[in-house]
C-alpha positions as CSV (number, residue, x, y, z in Angstrom):
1,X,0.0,0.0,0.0
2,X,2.8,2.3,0.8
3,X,4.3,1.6,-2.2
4,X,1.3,2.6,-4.2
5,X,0.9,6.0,-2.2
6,X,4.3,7.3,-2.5
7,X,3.9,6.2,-6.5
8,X,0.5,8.6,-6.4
9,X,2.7,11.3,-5.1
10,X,5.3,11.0,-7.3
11,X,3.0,10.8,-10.3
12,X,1.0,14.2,-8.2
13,X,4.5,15.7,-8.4
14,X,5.5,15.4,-11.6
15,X,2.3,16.6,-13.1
16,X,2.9,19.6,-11.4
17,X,6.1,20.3,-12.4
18,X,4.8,19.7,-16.1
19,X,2.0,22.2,-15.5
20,X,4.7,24.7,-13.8
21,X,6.9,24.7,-16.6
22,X,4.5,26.2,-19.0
23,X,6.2,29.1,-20.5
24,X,4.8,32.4,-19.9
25,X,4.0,33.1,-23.7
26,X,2.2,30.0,-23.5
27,X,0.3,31.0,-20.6
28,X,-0.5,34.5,-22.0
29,X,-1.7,32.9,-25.5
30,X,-4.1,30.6,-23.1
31,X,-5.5,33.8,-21.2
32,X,-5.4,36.2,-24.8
33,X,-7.7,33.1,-26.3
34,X,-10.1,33.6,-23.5
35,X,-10.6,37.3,-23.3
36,X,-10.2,37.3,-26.9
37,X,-13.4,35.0,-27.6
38,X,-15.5,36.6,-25.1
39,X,-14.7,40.4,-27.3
40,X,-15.2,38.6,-30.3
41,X,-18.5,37.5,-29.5
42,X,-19.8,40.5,-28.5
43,X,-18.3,43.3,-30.9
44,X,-17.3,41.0,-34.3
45,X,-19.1,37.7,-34.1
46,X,-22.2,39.6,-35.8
47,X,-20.8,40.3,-39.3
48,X,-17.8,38.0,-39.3
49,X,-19.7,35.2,-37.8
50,X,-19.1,32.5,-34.9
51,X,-16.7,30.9,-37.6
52,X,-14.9,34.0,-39.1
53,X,-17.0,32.9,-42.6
54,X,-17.7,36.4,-43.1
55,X,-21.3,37.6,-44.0
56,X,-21.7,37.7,-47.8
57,X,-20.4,40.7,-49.7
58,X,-20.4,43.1,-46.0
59,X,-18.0,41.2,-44.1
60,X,-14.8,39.5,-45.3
61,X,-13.7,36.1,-43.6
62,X,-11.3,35.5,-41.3
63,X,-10.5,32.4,-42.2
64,X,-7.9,33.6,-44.8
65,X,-4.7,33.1,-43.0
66,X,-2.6,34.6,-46.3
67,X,-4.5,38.1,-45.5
68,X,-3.9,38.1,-41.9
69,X,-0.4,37.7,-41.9
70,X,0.2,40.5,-44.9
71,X,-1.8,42.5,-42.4
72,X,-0.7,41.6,-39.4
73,X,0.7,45.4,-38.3
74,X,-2.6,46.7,-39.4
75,X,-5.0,44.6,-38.0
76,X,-4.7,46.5,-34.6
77,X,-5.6,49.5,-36.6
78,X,-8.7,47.5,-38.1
79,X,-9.9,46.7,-34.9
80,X,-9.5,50.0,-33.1
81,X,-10.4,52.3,-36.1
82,X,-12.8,50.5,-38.3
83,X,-11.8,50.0,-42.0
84,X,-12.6,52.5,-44.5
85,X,-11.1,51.2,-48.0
86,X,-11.4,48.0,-49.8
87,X,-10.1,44.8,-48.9
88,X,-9.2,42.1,-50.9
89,X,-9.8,38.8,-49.1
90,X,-9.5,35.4,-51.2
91,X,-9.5,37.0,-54.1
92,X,-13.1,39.1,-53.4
93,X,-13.2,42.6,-52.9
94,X,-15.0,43.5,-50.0
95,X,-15.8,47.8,-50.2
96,X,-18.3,48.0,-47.2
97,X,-17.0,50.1,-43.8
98,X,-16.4,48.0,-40.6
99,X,-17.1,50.0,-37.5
100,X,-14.3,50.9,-35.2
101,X,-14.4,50.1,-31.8
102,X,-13.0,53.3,-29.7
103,X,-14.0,51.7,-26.4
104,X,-11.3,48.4,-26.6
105,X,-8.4,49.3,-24.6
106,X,-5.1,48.4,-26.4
107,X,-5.3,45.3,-24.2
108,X,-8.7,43.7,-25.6
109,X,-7.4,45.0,-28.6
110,X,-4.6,42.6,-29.0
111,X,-6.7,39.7,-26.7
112,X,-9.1,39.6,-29.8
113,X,-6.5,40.1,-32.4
114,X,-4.9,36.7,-30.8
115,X,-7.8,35.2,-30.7
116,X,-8.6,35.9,-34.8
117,X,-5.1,34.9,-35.9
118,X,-5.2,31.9,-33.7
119,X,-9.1,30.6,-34.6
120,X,-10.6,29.1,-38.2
121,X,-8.0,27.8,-39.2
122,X,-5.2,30.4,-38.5
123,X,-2.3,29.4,-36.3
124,X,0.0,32.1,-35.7
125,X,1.2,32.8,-32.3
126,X,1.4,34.9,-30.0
127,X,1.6,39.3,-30.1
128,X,2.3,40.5,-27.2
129,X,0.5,43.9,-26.1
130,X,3.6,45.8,-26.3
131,X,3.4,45.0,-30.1
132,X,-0.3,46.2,-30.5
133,X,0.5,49.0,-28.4
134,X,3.3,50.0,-30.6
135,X,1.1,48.9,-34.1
136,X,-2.0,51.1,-32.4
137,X,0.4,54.2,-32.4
138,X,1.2,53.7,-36.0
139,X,-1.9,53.8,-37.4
140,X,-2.4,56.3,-40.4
């Protein structure tokens, strides 16, 4: 019986240590995804949709991985100011206005910007808020 116990606690003890040695980039992506989600759902979800399919000719997709990393210093700018030109996603041109979104802190800002380049299909990392911060005051 002992035996088994002291098994249990090493087993106990070296989950831990795997859990524990998460990287904090790894951490941050984990908590970005979250907060991200919830601020998609509420301010994008409506014309991109709960996929990122887009809605018809108003609302590009986001599913088109090749556009969001051509974009990827602008999309902070997207987010924050709204877009106001065409965009050419896929191969369709896409000329209505998104609405900015004033009210997102630089933070939410880059939580949902994770979130989009990390969901339907995309897969690219991690941007740390220092980045958005930074892309946010380079907007034209």
């Amino acid at each position: 019986m002992r035996k088994y116990i002291i098994n249990a606690l090493f087993f106990i003890s070296l989950v831990g240590i795997i859990v524990s040695c998460q990287n904090q980039e790894t951490i941050d992506l984990q908590n970005y995804m979250s907060n991200g989600k919830d601020i998609y759902k509420t301010k994008c979800q409506n014309c991109h949709g709960e996929n990122g399919e887009g809605l018809g000719q108003l609302a590009p997709p986001l599913t088109d991985s090749v556009f969001l990393k051509a974009n990827k210093s602008r999309l902070a700018c997207f987010i924050k100011n709204g877009v106001n030109e065409s965009l050419v996603v896929n191969g369709k041109e896409y000329m209505e206005k998104m609405p900015a979104f004033p009210e997102l802190a630089d933070i939410d800002v880059a939580q949902v910007m994770v979130y989009i380049t990390n969901s339907f299909g995309n897969k690219q990392g991690f941007v740390p808020y220092s980045q958005v911060s930074t892309d946010l005051e380079n907007c034209k």
